[in-house]
C-alpha positions, 0 to 999 in steps of 0.5 A: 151285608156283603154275600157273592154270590147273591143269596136266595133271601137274606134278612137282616136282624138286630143284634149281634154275636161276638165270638171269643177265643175258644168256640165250641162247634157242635155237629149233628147228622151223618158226615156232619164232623168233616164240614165241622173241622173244615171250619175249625181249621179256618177258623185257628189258622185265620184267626187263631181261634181255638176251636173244638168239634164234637158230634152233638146231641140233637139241638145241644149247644153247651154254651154262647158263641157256639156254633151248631152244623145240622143235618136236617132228617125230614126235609125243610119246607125253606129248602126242599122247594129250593132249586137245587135241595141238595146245596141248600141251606139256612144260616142263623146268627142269633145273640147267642148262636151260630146255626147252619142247617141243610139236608145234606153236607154240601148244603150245609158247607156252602153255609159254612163259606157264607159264614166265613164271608161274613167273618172278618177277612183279616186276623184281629186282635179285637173280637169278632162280632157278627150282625144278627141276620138269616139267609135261606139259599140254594144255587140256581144250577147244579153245574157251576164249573171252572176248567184249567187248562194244564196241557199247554202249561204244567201247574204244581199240586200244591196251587192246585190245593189253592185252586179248588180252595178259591172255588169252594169259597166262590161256591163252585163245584165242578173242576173241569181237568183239562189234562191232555193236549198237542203240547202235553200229557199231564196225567200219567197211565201206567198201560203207556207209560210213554205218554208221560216219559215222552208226551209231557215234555215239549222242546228239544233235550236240554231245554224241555218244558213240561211235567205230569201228574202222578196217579199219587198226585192225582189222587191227593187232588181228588181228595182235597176237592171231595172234602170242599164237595168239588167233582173232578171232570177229566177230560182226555181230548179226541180225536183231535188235539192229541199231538203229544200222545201221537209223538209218544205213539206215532202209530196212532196218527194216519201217517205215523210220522209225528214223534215230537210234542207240538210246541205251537199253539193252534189247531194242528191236522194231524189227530187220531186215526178213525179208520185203525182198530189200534186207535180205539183199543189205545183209548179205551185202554187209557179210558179204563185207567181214567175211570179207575182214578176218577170216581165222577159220573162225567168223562169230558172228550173234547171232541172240538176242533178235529181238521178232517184233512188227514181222515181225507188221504187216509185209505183206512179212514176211508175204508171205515167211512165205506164200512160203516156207510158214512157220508163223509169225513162229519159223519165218521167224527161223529161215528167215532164219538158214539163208539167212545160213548158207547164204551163209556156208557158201558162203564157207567159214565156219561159223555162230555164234549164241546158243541162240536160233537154234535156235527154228523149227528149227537150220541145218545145220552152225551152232554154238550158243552156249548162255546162256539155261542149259545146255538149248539147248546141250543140245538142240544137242549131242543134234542133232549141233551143236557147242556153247560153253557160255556160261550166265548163271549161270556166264560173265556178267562183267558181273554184281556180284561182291559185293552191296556197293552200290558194286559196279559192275556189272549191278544186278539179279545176282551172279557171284561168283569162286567160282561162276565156278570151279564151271562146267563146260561138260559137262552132267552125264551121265543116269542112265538109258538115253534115247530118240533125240533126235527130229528133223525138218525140217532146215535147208531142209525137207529130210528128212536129220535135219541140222535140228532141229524146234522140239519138239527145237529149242528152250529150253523157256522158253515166252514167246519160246522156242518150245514148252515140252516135258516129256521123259521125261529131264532135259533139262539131262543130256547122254550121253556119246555126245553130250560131244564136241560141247562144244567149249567155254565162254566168260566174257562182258563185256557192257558195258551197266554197264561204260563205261571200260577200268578198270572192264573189267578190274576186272569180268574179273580175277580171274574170268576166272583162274576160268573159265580154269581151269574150261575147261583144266584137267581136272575131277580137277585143279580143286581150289577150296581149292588155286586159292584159294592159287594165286591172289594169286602169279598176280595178282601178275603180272595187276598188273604186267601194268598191269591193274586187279582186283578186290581178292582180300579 
């Protein structure tokens, strides 16, 4: 019996169900209705079923075949101990029924996901039997993110619909939104309007690429992805990768001289200014907008790849790095990240970035999206931060899957499917006793051991990583003390080398069943041999989804 991702238990029972052309779905508990219609819709537009939700009484099934969604109101011994009771749930075929029980409704719809994996993944003139059989699951991690990379190439609402329904169906539930870029503006904010009227579009007048995301469009994407229980994370990059906002503002930069979208790839040196007021009074004007769109708990900085060399002939950069009596152009990014992660505190809203946040000391409270490796994610756990684990090595979608010279993808590495499905986002454990993780200098100078100094702090890369530092431990172990502060991981779809919708989903199926599997299922559970042949059935459904992949063979 083909699941991915690998459930917590499954067990096979004699017997069958076959459903007929109408099928009744009964639904019992608060909010239970929706996840009831989503199924109904699939089920007539897959199979051209029909099928009737009503809300039930408890435990009422009128008649064989039918199909019973309940949320439980006193919690399930099954599930209450599982990892994550919130996404838990139990599904039972028996002869005569279909049931899916759950403490809340995302439990019980990613039961309905694994009903419809059992399902037949073409339409069939024959009826649909269904095996007998019980499965008791829950996800590993609460965090199991795809982002997409839309600044460097535009995508179309209506793939995004398709996008977030090849999640829900792969179990993931976090769409990370990378919306802002040097070669592009994506979202629209009305208090600058310029960034869209000027910062969307790259190349000359004539030949311009781009596009953006009315607050409209953004909000009929929010909606699709709450209905399939999937939170949106925006993430607005500083203070680096932020070419199109310079071009439509160029008075942001330190030399003010940028006014047109950047049309290469890489790291660009010109970033915002650390050292104008204008600068922080622009970001959090655009922040407040952000917010007011986006309801998630998370707000992702970037905060990644910020040359210092303009911070270093900037008199205001300077100025600010006396002021605040900062020790170099390191300690002032990371003054500039616990000013934003102040401001969105303030807003009740908890701060993203990538590892590199953590040079020149970690704002209190942020969240560390670790890719440089595990090490700053290491580092950020030790800490006391919550950490996604999203490495290069395992999560960049971006990469070639063979190294056929046809292959799109990134040119200069490979991800291929079985490397994907090795990850694990939990650091092995030390084999030996350790010292205390040192700390110092918090977030904003204070003494209460929230931050992290840059010893502690930083990725021990050297060049651009802070200081490199050789601990008595290896710094790639994690205690188990320290485990729970992984929350997650997270597959990446950088879109440098990938520039239509086709080729977007070619990079991400049949990977992302990989790494869903990789940050659901139990370590015990994951069996490479045994996903290999549970794989094609589950891509069956992928195709008639309407989605390209890579071809298994």
């Amino acid at each position: 019996m083909s699941i991915i991702p690998a459930p917590v238990l499954l067990e096979s029972r004699d017997g069958e169900l076959t459903l007929v052309d109408q099928v009744h779905i009964a639904c019992e508990g608060k909010g239970t209705d929706a996840v009831g219609q989503y199924l109904a819709n699939f089920l007539e537009d897959r199979y051209e079923l029909q099928a009737d939700v009503e809300v039930a009484e408890p435990s009422g099934l009128s008649c064989d075949g039918d199909i019973l969604l309940t949320r439980v109101t006193e919690p399930l011994d099954s599930l209450a101990n599982l990892a994550v009771p919130s996404e838990a749930y139990e599904l039972e075929i028996t002869e005569v029924a279909i049931i899916i029980r759950a403490m809340e409704n995302h439990g019980l719809f990613n039961g309905v996901q694994t009903l419809i994996q059992l399902l037949p993944a073409a339409a069939t003139l024959d009826a649909i039997c269904l095996q007998c059989v019980k499965v008791t699951d829950s996800p590993r991690f609460g965090w199991r993110g795809v982002l997409l990379d839309v600044g460097r190439h535009y995508f179309s609402v209506p793939f995004h619909k398709k996008f977030l329904d090849a999640m829900a169906f792969h179990k993931m539930n976090k769409f990370h939104w990378h919306l802002t870029e040097d070669q592009g503006w994506r979202l629209q904010v009305k208090g600058y309007p310029k960034l869209t009227d000027h910062g969307a579009w790259r190349g000359r007048e004539g030949s311009s690429y781009g596009g953006f995301y009315s607050q409209e469009e953004v909000k009929e994407i929010l909606a699709y992805a709450a209905q399939r229980f999937i939170e949106v994370v925006p993430e607005i990059e500083l203070p680096g990768h932020c070419g199109a906002a310079l071009a439509s503002y160029p008075y942001l930069g330190c030399r003010g001289d940028v006014t047109e979208v950047p049309v290469h790839w890489g790291v660009h040196e010109d970033v915002y200014c650390a050292g104008k007021e204008s600068t922080f009074e622009f970001l959090e004007g655009v922040l407040k907008e952000v917010i007011s769109m986006f309801p998630s708990q998370y707000i992702h900085i970037g905060g990644d790849e910020c040359p210092k060399t303009r911070w270093r002939s900037c008199p205001a950069c300077q100025q600010r790095i006396q002021e605040q009596e900062l020790e170099d152009e390191y300690e002032l990014q990371s003054w500039f990240i616990r000013r934003i992660n102040r401001f969105l505190a303030a807003q009740g809203k908890q701060l993203i970035g990538w590892d590199e946040i953590l040079e020149g000391g970690l704002a209190e409270g942020a969240c560390v999206m670790s890719w440089r490796g595990i090490i700053g994610g290491v580092r950020a756990a030790r800490g006391g931060h919550d950490v996604i684990m999203s490495p290069t090595s395992h999560c960049y979608f971006d990469y070639k899957q063979s190294m056929r010279s046809d292959e799109p993808g990134a040119w200069y590495a490979m991800l291929p499917l079985e490397v994907v499905y090795a990850f694990d986002p939990v650091p092995p454990e030390p084999q030996h006793e350790e010292p205390a993780t040192p700390m110092s200098r918090s977030g904003d100078g204070d003494s209460d051991g929230s931050g992290m100094d840059v010893e502690s702090a930083s990725n021990g890369m050297g060049d651009g990583g802070g200081v490199s530092v050789t601990p008595a431990y290896a710094d790639w172990t994690l205690p188990t003390k320290d485990a729970h502060h992984i929350i997650g991981g997270q597959a990446n779809v950088w879109t440098e080398y990938i520039s239509d919708e086709d080729t977007v989903e070619y990079m991400t199926f049949p990977r992302l069943a990989a790494l869903s599997e990789a940050v659901w299922s139990s370590k015990a559970n994951k069996d490479w041999a045994n996903f290999k042949e549970r794989l094609p059935r589950f891509m069956k459904h992928i195709e008639a989804m309407g989605n390209k992949s890579r071809p298994l063979s």
